[in-house]
C-alpha positions as CSV (number, residue, x, y, z in Angstrom):
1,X,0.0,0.0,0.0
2,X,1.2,3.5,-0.8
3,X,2.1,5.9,1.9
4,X,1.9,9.7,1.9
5,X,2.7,12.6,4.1
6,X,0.3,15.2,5.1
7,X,0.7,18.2,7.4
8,X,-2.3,19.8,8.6
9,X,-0.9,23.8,9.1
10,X,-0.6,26.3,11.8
11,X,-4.2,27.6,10.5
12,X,-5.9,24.2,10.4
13,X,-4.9,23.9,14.1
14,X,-5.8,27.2,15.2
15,X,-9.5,27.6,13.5
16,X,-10.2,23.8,14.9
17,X,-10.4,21.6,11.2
18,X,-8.5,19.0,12.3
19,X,-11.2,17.1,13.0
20,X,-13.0,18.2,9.8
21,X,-9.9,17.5,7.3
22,X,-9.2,13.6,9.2
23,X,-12.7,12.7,8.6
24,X,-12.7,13.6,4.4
25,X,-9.4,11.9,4.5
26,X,-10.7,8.7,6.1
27,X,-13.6,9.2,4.6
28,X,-12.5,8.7,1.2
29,X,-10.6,5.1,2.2
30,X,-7.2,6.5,3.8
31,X,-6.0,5.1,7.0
32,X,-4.0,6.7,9.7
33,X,-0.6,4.6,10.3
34,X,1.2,7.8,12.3
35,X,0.4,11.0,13.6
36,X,2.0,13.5,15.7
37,X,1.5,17.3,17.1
38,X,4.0,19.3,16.8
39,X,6.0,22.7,16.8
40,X,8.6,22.5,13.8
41,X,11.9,24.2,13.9
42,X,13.1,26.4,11.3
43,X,15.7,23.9,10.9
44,X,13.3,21.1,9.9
45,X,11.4,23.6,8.1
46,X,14.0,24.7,6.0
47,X,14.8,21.0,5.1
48,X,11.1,20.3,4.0
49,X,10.8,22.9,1.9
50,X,14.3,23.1,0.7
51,X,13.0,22.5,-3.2
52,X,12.2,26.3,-2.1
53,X,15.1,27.9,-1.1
54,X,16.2,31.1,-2.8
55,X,12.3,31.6,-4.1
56,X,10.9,35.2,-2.7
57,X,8.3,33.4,-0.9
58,X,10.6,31.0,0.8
59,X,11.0,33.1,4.3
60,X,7.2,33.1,4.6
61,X,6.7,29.8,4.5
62,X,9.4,29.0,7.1
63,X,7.8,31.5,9.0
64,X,4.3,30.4,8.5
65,X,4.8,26.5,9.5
66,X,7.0,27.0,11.9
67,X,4.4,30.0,13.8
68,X,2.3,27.1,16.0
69,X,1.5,23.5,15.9
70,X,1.0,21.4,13.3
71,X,-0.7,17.6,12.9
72,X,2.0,15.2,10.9
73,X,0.4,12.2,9.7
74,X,1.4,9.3,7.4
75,X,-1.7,8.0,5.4
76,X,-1.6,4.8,3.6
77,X,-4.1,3.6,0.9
78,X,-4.4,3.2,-3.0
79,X,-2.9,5.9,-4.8
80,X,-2.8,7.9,-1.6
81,X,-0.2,10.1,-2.9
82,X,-2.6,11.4,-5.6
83,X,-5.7,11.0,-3.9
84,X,-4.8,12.8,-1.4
85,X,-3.6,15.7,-3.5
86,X,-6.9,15.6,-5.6
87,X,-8.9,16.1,-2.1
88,X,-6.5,19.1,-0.9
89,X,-7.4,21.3,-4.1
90,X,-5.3,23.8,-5.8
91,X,-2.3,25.4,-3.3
92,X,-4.6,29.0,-3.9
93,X,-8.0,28.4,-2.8
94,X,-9.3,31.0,-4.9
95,X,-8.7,28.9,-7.5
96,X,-9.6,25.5,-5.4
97,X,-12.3,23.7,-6.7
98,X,-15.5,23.5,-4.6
99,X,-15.2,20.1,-2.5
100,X,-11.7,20.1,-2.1
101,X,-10.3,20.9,1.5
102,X,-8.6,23.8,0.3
103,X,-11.6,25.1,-1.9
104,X,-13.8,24.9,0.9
105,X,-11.7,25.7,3.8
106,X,-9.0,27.7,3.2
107,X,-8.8,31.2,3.4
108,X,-5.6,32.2,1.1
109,X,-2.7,31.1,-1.1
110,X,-0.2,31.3,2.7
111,X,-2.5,30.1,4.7
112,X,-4.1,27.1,2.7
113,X,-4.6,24.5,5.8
114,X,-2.5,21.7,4.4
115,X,0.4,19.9,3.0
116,X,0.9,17.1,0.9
117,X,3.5,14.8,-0.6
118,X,3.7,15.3,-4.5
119,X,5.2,12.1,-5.5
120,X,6.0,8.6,-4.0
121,X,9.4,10.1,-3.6
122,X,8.6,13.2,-1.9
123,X,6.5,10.8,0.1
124,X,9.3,8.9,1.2
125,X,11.5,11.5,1.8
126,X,9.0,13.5,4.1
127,X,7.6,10.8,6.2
128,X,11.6,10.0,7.1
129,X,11.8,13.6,8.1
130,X,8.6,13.5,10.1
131,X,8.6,10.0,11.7
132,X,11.0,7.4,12.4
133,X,10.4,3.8,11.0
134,X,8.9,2.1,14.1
135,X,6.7,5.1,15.0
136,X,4.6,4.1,11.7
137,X,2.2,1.1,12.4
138,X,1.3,-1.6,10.3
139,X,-2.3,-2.5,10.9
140,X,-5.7,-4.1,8.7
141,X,-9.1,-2.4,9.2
142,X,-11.9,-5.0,8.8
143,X,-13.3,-2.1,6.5
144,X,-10.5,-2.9,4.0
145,X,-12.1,-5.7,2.5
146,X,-15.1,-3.0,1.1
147,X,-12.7,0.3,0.1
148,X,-9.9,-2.1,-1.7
149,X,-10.1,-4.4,-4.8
């Protein structure tokens, strides 16, 4: 099964969508294997968006994900890499479609709720920044059975 990395932002915590955002996720057949809440350090920041560095917007986002706490979470499910990225919406909610997270949720382009990977490689590389191996749990939902082929 294909893992992914999402980060619910500073915003989602402080205007309470946590709850909100988990339950499209699961909704739509992706399952929790690790989660954490926590405050990132601009040194962790700086390595998770390093693909930035050097772009004008790069000190803002440090800034921005690194101004409260954030929810980490490794999903797993089919094509949860792109599934997941399909449910976020467009990074500027202006231009998010309706239904999406981000087209119904967020409120602007910096402060757009939520984070995730863009490729099975970014995926990788994320969830090793976020989580060590054993903190990610391998476990079967008797639900899988009606969500999975």
């Amino acid at each position: 099964m294909e893992k992914t990395l999402v980060l619910l932002k500073p915003d989602a915590i402080q205007r309470l969508l946590i709850g909100e955002i988990i339950s499209r996720l699961e909704s739509k057949g992706l399952k929790i294997v690790a989660t954490k809440l926590t405050v990132l350090n601009e040194k962790t920041a700086n390595q998770h968006y390093g693909e930035h560095i050097g772009k004008p917007f790069f000190d803002d986002l440090v800034s921005f994900i690194t101004s409260g706490p954030i929810l980490a979470m490794v999903l797993e499910g089919e094509n949860s890499v792109s599934i997941t990225r399909n449910m976020m919406g467009e990074t500027n909610p202006a231009s998010a479609n309706p239904g999406t997270i981000r087209g119904d949720l967020a409120l602007s382009i910096s402060h757009n709720l939520i984070h995730g990977s863009d490729s099975l490689e970014s995926a990788e590389k994320e969830i090793s920044l976020f989580f060590k191996k054993e903190e990610i749990i391998n476990y079967n939902l008797t639900i899988e059975n009606w969500i999975h082929d």
